[in-house]
DRENDO-1510 file (C-alpha; in Angstrom, 1 decimal, always signed):
<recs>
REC; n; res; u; v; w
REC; 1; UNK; +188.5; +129.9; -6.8 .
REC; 2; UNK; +190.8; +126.8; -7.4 .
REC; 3; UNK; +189.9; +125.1; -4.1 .
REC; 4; UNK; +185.7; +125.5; -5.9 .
REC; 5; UNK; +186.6; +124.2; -8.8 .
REC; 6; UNK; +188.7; +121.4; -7.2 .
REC; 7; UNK; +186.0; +120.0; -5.4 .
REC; 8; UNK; +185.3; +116.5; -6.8 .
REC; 9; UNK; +181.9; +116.0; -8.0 .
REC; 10; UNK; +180.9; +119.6; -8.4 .
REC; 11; UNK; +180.5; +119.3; -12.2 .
REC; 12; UNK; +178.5; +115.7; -11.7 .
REC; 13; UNK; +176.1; +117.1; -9.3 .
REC; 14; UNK; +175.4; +119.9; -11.8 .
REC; 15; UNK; +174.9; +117.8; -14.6 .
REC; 16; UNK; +172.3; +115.4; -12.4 .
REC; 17; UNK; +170.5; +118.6; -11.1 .
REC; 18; UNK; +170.3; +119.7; -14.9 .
REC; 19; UNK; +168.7; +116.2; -15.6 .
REC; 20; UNK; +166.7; +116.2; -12.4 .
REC; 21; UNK; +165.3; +119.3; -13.7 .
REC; 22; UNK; +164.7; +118.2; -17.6 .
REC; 23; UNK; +162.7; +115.2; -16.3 .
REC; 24; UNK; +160.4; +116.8; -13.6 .
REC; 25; UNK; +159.7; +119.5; -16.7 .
REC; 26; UNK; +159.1; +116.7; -18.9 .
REC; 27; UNK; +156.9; +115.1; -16.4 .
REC; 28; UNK; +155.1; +118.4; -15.6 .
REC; 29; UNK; +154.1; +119.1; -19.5 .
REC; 30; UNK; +153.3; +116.3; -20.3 .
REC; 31; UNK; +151.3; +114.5; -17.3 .
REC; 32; UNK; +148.1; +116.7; -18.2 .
REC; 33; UNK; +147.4; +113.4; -20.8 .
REC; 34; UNK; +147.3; +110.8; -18.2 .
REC; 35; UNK; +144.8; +112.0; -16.2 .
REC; 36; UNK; +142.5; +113.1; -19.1 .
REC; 37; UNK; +141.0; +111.4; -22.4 .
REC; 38; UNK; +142.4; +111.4; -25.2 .
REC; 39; UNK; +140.3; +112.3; -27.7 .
REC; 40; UNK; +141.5; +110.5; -31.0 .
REC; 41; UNK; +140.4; +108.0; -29.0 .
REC; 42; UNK; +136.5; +108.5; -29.0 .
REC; 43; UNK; +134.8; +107.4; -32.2 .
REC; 44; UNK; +132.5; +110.0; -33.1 .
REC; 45; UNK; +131.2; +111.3; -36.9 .
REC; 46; UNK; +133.0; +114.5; -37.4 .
REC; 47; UNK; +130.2; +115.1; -39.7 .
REC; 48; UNK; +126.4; +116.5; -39.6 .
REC; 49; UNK; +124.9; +113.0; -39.5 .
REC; 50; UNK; +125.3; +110.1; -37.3 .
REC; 51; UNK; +126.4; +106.5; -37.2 .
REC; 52; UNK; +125.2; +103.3; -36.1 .
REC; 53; UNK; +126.4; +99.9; -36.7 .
REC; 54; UNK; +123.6; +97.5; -37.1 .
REC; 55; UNK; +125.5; +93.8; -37.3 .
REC; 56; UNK; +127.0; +94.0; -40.5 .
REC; 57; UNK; +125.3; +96.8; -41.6 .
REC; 58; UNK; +127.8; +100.1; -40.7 .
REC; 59; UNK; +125.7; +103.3; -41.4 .
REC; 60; UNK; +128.2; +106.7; -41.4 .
REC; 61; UNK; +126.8; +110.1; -41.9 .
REC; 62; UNK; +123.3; +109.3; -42.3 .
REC; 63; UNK; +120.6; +112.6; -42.2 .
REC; 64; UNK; +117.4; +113.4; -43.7 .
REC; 65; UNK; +117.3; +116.6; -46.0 .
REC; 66; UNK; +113.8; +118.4; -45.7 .
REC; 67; UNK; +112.6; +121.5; -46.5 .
REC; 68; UNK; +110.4; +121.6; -43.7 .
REC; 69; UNK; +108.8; +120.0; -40.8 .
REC; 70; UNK; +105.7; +117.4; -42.4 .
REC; 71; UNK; +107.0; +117.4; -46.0 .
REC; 72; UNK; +108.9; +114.6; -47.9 .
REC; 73; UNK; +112.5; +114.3; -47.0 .
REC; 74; UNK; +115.7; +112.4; -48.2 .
REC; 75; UNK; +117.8; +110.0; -46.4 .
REC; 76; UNK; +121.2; +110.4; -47.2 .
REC; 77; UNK; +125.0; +108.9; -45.7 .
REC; 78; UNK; +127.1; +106.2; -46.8 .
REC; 79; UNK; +125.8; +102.6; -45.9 .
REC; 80; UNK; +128.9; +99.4; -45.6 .
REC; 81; UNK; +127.7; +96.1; -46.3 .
REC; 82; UNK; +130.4; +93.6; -44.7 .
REC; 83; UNK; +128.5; +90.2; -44.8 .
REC; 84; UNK; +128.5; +88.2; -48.1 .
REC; 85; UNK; +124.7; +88.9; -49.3 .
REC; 86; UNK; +122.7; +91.8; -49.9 .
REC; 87; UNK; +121.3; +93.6; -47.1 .
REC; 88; UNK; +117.9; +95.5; -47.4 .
REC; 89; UNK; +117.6; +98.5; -44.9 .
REC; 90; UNK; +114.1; +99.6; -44.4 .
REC; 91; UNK; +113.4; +103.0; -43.2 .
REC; 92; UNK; +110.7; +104.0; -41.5 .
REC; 93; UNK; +110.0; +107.5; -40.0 .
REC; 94; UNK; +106.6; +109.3; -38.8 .
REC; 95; UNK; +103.2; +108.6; -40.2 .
REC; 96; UNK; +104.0; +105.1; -41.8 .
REC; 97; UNK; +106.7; +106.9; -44.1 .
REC; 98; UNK; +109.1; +104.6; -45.5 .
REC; 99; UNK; +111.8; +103.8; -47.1 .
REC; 100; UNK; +114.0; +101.2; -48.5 .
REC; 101; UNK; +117.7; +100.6; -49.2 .
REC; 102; UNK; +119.4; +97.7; -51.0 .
REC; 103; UNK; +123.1; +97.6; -49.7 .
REC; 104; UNK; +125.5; +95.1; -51.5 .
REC; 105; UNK; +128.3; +93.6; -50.6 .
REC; 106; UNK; +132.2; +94.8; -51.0 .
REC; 107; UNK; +131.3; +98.4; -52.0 .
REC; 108; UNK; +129.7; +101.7; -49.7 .
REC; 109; UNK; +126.2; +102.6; -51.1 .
REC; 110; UNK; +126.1; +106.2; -51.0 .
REC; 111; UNK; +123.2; +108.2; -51.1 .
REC; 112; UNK; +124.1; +112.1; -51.8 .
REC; 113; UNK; +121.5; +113.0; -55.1 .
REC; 114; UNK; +118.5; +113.6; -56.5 .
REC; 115; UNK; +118.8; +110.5; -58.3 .
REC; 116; UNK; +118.7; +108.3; -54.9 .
REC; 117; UNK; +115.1; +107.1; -54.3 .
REC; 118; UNK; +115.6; +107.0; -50.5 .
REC; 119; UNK; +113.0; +109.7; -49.2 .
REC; 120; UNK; +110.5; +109.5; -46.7 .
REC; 121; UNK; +107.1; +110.9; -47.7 .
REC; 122; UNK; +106.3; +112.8; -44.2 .
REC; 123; UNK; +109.4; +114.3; -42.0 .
REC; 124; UNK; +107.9; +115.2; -38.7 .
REC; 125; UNK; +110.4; +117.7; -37.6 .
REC; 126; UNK; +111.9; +120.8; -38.8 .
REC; 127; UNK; +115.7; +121.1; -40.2 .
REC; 128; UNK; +117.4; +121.9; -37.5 .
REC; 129; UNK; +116.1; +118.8; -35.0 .
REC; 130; UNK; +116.0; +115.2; -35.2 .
REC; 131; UNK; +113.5; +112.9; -36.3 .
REC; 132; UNK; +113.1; +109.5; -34.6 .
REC; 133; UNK; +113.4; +106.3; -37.5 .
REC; 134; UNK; +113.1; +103.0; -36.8 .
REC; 135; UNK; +115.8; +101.0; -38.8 .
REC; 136; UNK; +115.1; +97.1; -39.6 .
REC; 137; UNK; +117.4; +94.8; -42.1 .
REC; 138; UNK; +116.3; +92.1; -43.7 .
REC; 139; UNK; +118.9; +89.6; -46.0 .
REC; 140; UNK; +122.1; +87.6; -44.5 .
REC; 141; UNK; +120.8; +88.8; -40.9 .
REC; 142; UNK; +118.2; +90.4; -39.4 .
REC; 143; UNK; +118.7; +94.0; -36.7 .
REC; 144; UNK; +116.6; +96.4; -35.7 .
REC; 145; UNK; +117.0; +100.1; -33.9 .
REC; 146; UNK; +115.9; +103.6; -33.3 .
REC; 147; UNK; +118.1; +106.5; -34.6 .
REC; 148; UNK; +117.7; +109.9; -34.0 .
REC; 149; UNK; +118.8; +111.4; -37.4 .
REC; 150; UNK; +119.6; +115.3; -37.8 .
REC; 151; UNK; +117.2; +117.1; -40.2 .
REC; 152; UNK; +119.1; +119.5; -42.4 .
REC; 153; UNK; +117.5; +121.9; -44.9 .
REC; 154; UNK; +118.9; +123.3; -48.2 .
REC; 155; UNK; +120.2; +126.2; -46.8 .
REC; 156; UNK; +124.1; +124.7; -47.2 .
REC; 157; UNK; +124.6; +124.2; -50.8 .
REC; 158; UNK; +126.2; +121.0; -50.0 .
REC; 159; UNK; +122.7; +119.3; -49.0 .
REC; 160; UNK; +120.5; +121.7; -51.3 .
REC; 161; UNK; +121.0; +119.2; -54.0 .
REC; 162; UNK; +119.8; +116.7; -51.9 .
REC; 163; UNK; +116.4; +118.2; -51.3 .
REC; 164; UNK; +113.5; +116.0; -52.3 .
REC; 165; UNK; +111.3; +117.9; -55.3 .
REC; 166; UNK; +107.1; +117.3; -53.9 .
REC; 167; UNK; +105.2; +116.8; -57.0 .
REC; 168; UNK; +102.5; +119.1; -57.3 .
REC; 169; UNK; +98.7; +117.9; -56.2 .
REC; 170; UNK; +95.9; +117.8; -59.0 .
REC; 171; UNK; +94.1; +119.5; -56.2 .
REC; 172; UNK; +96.6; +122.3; -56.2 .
REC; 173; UNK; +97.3; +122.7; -59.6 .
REC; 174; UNK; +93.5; +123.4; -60.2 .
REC; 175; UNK; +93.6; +125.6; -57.6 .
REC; 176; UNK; +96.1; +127.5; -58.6 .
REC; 177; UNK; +94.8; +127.4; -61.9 .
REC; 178; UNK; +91.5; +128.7; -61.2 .
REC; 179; UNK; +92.8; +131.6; -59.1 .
REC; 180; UNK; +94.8; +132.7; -61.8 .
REC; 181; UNK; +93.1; +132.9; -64.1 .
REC; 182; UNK; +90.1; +134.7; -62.1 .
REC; 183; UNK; +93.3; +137.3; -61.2 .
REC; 184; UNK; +93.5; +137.6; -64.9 .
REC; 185; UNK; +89.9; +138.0; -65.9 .
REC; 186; UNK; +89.7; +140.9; -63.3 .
REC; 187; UNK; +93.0; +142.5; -64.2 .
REC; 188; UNK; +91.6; +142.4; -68.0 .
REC; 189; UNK; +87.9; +144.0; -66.9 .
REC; 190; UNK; +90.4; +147.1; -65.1 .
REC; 191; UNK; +92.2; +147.6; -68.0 .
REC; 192; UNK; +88.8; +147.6; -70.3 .
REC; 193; UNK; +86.8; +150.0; -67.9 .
REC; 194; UNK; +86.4; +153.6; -69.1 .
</recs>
């Protein structure tokens, strides 16, 4: 035993095999990340809408809220103005709808509420898909570009707020009217017949 342990270098090439060891481990756990993409690297909306930078126009978490497909629908995300001037954004989706948005300087315009005027009279698609919009500004520059924007319903009570409200048609409301009130005129003669 005393001749082993009198060996010189015994204890050294143990402790280098121990670090040998530590660093191939090392290497082994954590060499998956070289070879493959990070991915706090991407830039991506972790969000139901999507972004575009138009210039100096930054648009984050933009979508339209609908109810259904060829009704009225609301634009709604968060719009960044970094040049020095206002910035009109006109919107414009199927069947001449249109919209516009005045985005001004040194402060996000957010548009999340019934109280935002930003809806486009005729949404092609149905929630769930994405409706084509052609994007222009107008002001300190002038960009253009097509964004395929998600189409949410009200079914998450986070964007049922948002849902445009349709105004009811003269032509409807005498409809409606009239076929009440014939209901009612025939549910008086049943209750009146012997």
């Amino acid at each position: 035993m005393r001749i082993a342990a009198g060996i010189r270098g015994t204890k050294r090439a143990q402790r280098l095999s121990l670090i040998a060891a530590i660093g191939i481990g090392a290497m082994a756990f954590t060499g998956c990340s070289a070879i493959n993409e990070q991915s706090t690297t991407r830039v991506y909306s972790a969000s139901d809408g999507v972004r575009l930078d138009m210039g100096q126009l930054e648009l984050r978490n933009v979508l339209i809220v609908a109810e259904a497909a060829d009704g009225p629908g609301r634009v709604t995300g968060t719009f960044y103005n970094q040049s020095e001037s206002d910035i009109t954004l006109t919107i414009s989706g199927a069947q001449g709808a249109q919209t516009e948005i005045t985005v001004k300087p040194g402060a996000p315009t957010v548009l999340n509420s019934t109280a935002d005027s930003s809806i486009l009279s005729t949404v092609a698609s149905a929630p769930g898909a994405v409706e084509t919009v052609e994007l222009r500004t107008s002001g300190s520059s002038s960009e253009s570009a097509t964004l395929q924007v998600p189409v949410m319903n009200g079914t998450l009570k986070e964007y049922n707020k948002s849902l445009p409200t349709q105004a009811p048609s003269v032509e409807a409301t005498a409809e409606a009217t009239a076929s009440a009130t014939a209901d009612a005129e025939h549910s008086a003669e049943a209750t009146t017949a012997p």
